[in-house]
C-alpha positions as CSV (number, residue, x, y, z in Angstrom):
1,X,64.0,9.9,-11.6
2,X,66.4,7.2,-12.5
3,X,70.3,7.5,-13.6
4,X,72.0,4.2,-15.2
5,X,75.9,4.1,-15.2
6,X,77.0,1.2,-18.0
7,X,79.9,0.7,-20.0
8,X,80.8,-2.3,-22.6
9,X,82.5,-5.8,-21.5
10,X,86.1,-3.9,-21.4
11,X,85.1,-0.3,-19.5
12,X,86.9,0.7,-22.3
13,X,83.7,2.9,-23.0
14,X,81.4,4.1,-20.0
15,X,78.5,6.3,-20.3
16,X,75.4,7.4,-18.7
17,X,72.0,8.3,-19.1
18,X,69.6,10.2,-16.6
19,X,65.9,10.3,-17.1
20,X,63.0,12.0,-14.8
21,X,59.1,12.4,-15.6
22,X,56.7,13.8,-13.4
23,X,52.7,12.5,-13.8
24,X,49.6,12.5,-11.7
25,X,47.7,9.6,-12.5
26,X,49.3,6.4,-13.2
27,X,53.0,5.0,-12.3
28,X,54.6,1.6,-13.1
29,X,52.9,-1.5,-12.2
30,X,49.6,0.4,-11.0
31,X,47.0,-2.5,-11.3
32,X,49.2,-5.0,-10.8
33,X,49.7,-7.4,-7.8
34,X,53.8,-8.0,-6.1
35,X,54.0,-11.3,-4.9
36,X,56.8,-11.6,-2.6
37,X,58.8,-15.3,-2.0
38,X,61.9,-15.0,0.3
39,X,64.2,-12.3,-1.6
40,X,62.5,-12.8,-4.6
41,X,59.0,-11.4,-6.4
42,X,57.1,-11.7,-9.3
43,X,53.8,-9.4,-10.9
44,X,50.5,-10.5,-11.8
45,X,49.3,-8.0,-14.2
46,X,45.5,-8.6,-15.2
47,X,44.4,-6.5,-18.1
48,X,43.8,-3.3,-17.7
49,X,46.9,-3.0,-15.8
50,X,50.2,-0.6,-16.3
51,X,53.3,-3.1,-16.0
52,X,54.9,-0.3,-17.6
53,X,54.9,3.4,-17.6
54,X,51.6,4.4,-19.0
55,X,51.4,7.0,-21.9
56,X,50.0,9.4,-20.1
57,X,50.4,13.2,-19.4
58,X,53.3,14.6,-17.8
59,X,53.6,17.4,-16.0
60,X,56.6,20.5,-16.0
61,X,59.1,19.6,-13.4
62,X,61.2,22.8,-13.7
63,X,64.5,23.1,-14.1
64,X,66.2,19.4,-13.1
65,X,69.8,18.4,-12.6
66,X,71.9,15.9,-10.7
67,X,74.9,16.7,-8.8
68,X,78.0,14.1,-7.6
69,X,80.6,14.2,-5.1
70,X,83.9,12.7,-5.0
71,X,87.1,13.9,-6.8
72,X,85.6,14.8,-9.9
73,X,82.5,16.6,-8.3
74,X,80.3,17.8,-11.2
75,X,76.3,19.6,-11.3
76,X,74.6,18.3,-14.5
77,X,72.0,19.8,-16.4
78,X,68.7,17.5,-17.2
79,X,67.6,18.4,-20.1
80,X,63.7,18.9,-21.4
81,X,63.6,16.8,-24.5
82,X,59.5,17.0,-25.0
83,X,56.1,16.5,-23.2
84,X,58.1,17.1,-19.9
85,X,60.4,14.2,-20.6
86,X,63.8,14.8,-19.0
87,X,67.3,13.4,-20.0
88,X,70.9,13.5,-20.2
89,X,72.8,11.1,-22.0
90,X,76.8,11.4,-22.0
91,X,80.2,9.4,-22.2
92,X,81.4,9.8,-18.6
93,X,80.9,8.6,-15.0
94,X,78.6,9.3,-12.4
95,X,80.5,8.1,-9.7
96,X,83.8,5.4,-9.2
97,X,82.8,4.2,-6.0
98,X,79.9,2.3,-4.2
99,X,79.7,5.1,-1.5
100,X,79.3,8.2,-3.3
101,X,76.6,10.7,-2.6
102,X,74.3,11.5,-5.3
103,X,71.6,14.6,-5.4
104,X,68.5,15.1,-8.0
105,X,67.1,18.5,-7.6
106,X,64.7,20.5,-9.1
107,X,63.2,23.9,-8.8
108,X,59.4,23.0,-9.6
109,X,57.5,24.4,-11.7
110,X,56.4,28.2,-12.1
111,X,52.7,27.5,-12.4
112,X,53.1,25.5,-8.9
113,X,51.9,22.3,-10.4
114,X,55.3,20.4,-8.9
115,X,57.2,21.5,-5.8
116,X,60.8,22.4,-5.4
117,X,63.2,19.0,-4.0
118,X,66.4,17.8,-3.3
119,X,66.4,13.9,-3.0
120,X,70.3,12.2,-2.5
121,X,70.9,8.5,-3.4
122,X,74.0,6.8,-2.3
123,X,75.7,4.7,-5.5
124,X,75.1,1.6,-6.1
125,X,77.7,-1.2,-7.0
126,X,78.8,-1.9,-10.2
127,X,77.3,-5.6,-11.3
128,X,78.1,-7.6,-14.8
129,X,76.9,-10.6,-15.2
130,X,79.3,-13.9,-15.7
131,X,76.7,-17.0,-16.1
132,X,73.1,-17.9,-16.0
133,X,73.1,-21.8,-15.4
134,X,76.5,-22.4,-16.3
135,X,76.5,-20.7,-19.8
136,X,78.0,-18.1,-20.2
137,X,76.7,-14.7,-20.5
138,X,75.9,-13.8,-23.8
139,X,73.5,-11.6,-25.7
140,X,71.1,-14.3,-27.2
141,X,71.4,-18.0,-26.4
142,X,70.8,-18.1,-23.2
143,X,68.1,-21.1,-21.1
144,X,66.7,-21.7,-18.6
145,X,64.6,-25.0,-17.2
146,X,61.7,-23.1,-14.7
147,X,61.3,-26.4,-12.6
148,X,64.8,-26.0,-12.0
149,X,65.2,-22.4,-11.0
150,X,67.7,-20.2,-12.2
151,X,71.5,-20.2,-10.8
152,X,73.0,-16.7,-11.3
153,X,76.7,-15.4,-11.0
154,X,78.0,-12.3,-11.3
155,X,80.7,-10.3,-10.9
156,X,80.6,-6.7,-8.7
157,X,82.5,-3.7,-7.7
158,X,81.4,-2.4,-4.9
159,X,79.3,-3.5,-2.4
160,X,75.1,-3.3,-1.9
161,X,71.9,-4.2,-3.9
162,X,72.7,-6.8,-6.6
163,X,69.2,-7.0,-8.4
164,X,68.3,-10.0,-10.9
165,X,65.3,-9.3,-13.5
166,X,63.5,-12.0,-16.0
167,X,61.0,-9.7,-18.0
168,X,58.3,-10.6,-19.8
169,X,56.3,-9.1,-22.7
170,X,53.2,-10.8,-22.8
171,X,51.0,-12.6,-20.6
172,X,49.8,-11.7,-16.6
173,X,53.0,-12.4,-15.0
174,X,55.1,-9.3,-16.3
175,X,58.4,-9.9,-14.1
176,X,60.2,-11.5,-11.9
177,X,63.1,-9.9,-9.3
178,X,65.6,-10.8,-6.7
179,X,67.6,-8.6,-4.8
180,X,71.1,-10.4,-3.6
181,X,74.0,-9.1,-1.7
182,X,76.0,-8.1,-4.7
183,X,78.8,-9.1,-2.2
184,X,78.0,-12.8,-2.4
185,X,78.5,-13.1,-6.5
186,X,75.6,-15.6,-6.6
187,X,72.0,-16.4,-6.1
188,X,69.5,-18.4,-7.4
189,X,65.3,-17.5,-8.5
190,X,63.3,-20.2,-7.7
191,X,61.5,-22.7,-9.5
192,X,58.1,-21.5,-7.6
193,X,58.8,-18.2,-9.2
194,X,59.7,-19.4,-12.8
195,X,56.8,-21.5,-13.2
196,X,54.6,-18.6,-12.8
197,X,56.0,-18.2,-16.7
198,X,54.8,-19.7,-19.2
199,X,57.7,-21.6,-21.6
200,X,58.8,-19.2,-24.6
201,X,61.2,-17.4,-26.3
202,X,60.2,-14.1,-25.8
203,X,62.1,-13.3,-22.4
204,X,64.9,-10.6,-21.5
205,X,67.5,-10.8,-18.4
206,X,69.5,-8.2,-16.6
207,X,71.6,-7.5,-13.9
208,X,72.7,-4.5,-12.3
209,X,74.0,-3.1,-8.5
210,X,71.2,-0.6,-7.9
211,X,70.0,1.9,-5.0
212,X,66.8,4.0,-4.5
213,X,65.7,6.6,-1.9
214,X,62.0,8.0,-1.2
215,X,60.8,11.2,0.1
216,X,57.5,13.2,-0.1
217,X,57.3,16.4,-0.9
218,X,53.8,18.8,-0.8
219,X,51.9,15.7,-1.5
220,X,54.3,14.6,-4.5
221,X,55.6,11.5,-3.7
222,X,59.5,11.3,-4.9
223,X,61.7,8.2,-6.3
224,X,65.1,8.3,-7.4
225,X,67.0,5.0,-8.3
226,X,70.6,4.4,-9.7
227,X,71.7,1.4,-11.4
228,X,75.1,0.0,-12.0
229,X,75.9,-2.3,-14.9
230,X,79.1,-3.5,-15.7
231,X,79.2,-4.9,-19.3
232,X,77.6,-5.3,-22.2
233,X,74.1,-6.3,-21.1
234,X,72.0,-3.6,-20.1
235,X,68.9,-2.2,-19.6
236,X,69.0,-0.7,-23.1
237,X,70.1,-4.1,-24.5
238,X,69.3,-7.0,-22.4
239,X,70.3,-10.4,-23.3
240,X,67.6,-12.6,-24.5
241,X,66.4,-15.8,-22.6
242,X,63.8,-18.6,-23.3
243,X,62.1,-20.5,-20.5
244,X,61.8,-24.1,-20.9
């Protein structure tokens, strides 16, 4: 279960989108190998591995929504879109603040195949990205040299998790993360990390404050995450980024 809180480079326009999927035999990254450096990781992904969520079956959730606090306290309705995909998508916020209480909840499903839950998330800051090397952030056009490592600065509201992602499309090594204290503004991935990438074009980067909690219910392990993004680069549009 994941909700994403974005707007454009002016919050002149923010929206959200909420999204929840219940399966029983494969999740992200199943197959593959997280090699942690320091606050940093990267995934070796051999084939036959699922650096992504696998097409596979899902299974009925029941009836989902997630409810906020604060001064505009509000219960939203996920809604079933097909093959027990949930999702919401609005113009709105989910929360103003980096200390706001979050709940997903569910009611399970009548055949019993998932339990009822209630799983809270605390928000995450709000993170935009300023400049990647010294350039400026930007959509397409972006570098960076891997023997150098990768010098990131960003801009936050709020404090927490400020996490940094280089994905891949192709190849074993999938990803590579940082978390940073979005607090600090700045952080750099290593060169040991980035050479684990092969040189290319064909790279996406994002940043965004983000927060997670974990429970387990009935033998159903839970995961809810929120992510923050501040401007124009999102997870639904990252900028693009070639490795030299």
């Amino acid at each position: 279960m994941s909700a994403t809180q974005y707007s454009d480079g002016d919050a002149a326009t923010i929206a959200y989108d909420i999204q929840a999927q219940f399966e029983v035999t494969r999740g992200r990254w199943d197959g593959c190998t997280r090699v942690q450096l320091a606050a940093c990781w990267y995934y070796e992904c051999p084939p036959g591995s699922a650096p992504y969520l696998p097409s596979v079956p899902l299974v009925d959730g029941g009836a989902l929504s997630l409810a906020t606090s604060g001064v505009a306290a509000k219960q939203i309705n996920v809604g079933l879109l097909y093959d027990f995909l949930y999702e919401a998508v609005a113009v709105g916020q989910l929360w103003s603040a980096s200390d706001q209480l979050l709940t997903f909840s569910g009611t399970g499903s009548t055949a019993g195949q998932t339990p009822a839950f209630a799983l809270t998330v605390q928000s995450p800051p709000i993170v935009t990205l300023q400049t990647l090397d010294g350039q400026p952030a930007a959509p397409v056009g972006m570098s960076v040299t891997r023997s150098q490592g990768a010098q990131v600065h960003w801009s936050t509201s709020g404090s927490g998790v400020a996490r940094f992602t280089i994905l891949a499309f192709e190849g074993k090594s999938f990803a590579a993360e940082c978390d940073f204290d979005a607090s600090a503004q700045s952080g750099v991935m290593s060169p040991e990390i980035l050479l684990r990438f092969e040189p290319g074009r064909n790279f996406r980067v994002l940043i965004r404050g983000l927060s997670s909690a974990h429970s387990e219910v009935q033998g159903w392990a839970l995961e809810g995450g929120l992510a923050g993004y501040g401007g124009p680069l999102s997870a639904f549009d990252p900028a693009a980024l070639e490795l030299r």
